[in-house]
N, C-alpha and C positions, 0 to 999 in steps of 0.2 A: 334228309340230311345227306350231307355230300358224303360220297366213300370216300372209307380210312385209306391212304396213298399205301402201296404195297411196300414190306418192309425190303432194302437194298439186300441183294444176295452175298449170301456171305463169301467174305473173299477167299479163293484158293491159299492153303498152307502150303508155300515154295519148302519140300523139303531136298536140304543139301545134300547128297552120301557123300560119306567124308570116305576118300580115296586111302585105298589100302595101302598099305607102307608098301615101296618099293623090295626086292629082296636083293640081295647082292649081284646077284647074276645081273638082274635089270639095270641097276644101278651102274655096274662093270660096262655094260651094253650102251647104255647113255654118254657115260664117258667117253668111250672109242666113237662112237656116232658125233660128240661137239669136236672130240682134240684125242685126236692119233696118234700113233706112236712116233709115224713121218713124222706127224706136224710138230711134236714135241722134239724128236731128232735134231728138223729142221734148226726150230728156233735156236737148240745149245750149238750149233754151228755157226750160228748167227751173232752170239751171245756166250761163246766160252769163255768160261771161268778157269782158271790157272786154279791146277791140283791142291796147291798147300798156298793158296789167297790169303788165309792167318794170317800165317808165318810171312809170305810176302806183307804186308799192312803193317805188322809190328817191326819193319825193318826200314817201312818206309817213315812209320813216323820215329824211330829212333835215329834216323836221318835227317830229322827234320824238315821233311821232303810233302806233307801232307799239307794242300792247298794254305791252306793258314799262313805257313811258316816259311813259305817259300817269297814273298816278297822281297828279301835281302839279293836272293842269285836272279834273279829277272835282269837281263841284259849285260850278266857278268862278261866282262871283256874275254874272260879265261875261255867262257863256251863261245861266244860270241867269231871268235878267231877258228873256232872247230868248224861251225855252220858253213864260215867265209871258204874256208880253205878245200872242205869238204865239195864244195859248189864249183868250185875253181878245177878242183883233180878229176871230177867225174865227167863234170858238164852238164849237173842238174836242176831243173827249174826252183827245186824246193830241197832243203836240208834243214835239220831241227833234232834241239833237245828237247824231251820235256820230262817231266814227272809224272808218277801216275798213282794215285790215290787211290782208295775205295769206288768215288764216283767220275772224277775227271782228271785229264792229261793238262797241266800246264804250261806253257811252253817256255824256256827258258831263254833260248833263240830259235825264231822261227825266219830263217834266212830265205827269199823268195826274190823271182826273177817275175816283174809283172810283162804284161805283154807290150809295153812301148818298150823294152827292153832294159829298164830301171831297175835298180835294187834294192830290196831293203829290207831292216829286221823288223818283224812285227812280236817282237819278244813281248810276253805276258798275254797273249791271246790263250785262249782256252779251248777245247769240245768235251763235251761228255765222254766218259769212256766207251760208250754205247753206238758213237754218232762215231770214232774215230776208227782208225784202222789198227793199231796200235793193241788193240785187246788180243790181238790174234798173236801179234809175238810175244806177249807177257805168256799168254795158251801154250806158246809151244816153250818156251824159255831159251832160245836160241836163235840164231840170226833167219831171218824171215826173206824170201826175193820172190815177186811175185810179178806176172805181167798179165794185162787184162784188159779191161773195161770199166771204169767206174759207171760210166754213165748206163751201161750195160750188166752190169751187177756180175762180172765175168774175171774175177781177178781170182788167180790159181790159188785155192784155198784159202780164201778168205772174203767168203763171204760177206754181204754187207746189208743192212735192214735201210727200207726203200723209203724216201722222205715221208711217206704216207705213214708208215710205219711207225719213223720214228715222231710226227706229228701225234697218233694214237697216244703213242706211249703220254708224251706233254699234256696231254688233256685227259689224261688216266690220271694227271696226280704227277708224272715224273719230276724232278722239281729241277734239274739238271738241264734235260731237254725241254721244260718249261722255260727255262732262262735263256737257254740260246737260241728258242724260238722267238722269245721276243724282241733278243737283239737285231734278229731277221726282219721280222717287223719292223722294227725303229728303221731300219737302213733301207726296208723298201720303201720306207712311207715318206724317204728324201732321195726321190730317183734321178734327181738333179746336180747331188750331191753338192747343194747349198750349205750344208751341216759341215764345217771344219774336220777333218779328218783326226785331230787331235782331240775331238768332245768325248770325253766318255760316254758309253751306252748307260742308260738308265737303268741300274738292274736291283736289284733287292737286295743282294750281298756282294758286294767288293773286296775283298778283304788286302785289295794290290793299292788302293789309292788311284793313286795318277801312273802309276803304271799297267793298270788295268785295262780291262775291254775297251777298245775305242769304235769311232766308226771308220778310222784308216785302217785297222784289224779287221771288222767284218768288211770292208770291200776289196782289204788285201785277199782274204782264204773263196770270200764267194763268189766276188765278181774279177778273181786272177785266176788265182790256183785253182778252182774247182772247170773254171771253162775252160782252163790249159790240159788239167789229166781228166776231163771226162770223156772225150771217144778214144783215145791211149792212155793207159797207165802202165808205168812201172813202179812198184814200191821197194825197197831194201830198209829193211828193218835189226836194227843188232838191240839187244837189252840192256842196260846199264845197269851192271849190280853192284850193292854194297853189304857185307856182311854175309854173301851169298846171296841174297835174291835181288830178282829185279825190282828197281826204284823208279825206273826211266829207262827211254829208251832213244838213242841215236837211229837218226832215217836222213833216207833222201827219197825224191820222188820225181819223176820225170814223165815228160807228155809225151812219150815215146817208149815202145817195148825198148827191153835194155838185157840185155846178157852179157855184159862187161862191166859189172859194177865187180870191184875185187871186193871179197866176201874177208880176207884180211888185212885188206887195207881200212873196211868198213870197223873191226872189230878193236882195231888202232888207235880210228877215233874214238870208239865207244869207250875205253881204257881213258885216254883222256879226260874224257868226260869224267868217268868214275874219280878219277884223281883227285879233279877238280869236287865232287860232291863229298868223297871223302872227306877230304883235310877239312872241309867247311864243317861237315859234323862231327868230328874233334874238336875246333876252334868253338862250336857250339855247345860241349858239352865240358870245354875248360869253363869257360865263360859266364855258363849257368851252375858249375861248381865254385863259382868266385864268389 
């Protein structure tokens, strides 16, 4: 009789140890080893948040100032005439109002000198609050003047997060920097600028209509103003408040250091401006009491 085949050997028990809880100290130690205290420093300089942010949000939308609500003042003649004049007294490539919400600055006039020497408003253009310069004088709540480097990440106190950066954040989920990345995209992927400058961007929420993102907007701020202040910048920044805080914020920006911007001349227009968003949020609030 043939021999019985040997029975197969019995397979090894893989036993797991289950890892002993960490104890705080460890856990404390891990922390500092992924994200530092620098690096945490770092970032809220990069990312500052203004003290009483609340209180600013509930003044902005009691203004009527909160992205939604702001389609009526896009290219109001009233600011329109600030930016021009603004542009005119200083001598600067860029001057603008905008508002500034929870998550984005919209612009109300965004008054720009391109580089054939052309002018124009790209009023309703947007950035995230994240992606703008703007976060740093709502931070500080007072007029902001700064000279530097954008291209160089060099601008006196005010910090700025590196495209890489804020590309992470868009593919984290950010739905802001999600959105203006892909207007970037739309506009790179017509490097011929075949696409009418009047088409809207394709974006997810609009909430401007036809006054909204276009692609003469993204090639106004990327392919003008970004190549004009990226190896000099100067910024001037004043805040626009109403009720006491800031809602917006009046700027000019220039492709050249600058120490002759007058700091009340700038605060003049920002007054202006407030006037103008004031009486609108009266007239808004007669309006919706009718």
């Amino acid at each position: 009789a043939p021999p019985e085949p040997e029975a197969p050997p019995e397979a090894e028990v893989q036993v797991t140890e289950t890892p002993a809880p960490l104890t705080p100290e460890a856990v404390s130690a891990k922390f500092e080893e992924v994200v530092n205290a620098d690096q945490i420093r770092d970032l809220m300089k990069h990312l500052p948040v203004y003290d009483n942010e609340a209180e600013r949000l509930v003044a902005v939308k009691e203004a009527g100032l909160e992205t939604a609500d702001v389609t009526d003042i896009i290219g109001a003649d009233e600011l329109t005439s600030i930016t021009k004049d603004a542009m005119d007294e200083f001598g600067v490539c860029t001057a603008y109002v905008g508002s500034i919400d929870a998550t984005r600055q919209t612009y109300q006039s965004w008054r720009q000198k391109h580089l054939d020497g052309s002018v124009h408003d790209h009023a309703g253009m947007w950035l995230p609050n994240k992606f703008g310069m703007c976060r740093h004088t709502v931070k500080k709540n007072d007029v902001l003047q700064a000279n530097g480097s954008c291209a160089e990440n060099t601008l006196e106190g005010m910090p700025m997060l590196s495209a890489e950066e804020m590309q992470a954040m868009a593919m984290a989920g950010d739905k802001e920097m999600g959105r203006i990345f892909g207007d970037v995209t739309q506009m790179m992927s017509d490097p011929d600028g075949k696409i009418p400058d009047e088409q809207l961007m394709q974006e997810d929420w609009n909430p401007h209509g036809e006054k909204g993102m276009t692609y003469g907007k993204m090639r106004g701020f990327f392919q003008q103003t970004m190549v004009q202040i990226m190896p000099q910048t100067h910024y001037s920044g004043v805040p626009i408040k109403v009720n006491g805080e800031t809602v917006a914020t009046f700027c000019v920006v220039d492709s050249k250091h600058r120490h002759d911007i007058n700091v009340d001349r700038m605060k003049e227009y920002a007054v202006r401006a407030q006037k103008v968003m004031e009486e609108r949020a009266v007239a808004r609030k007669v309006a919706q009491a009718a």
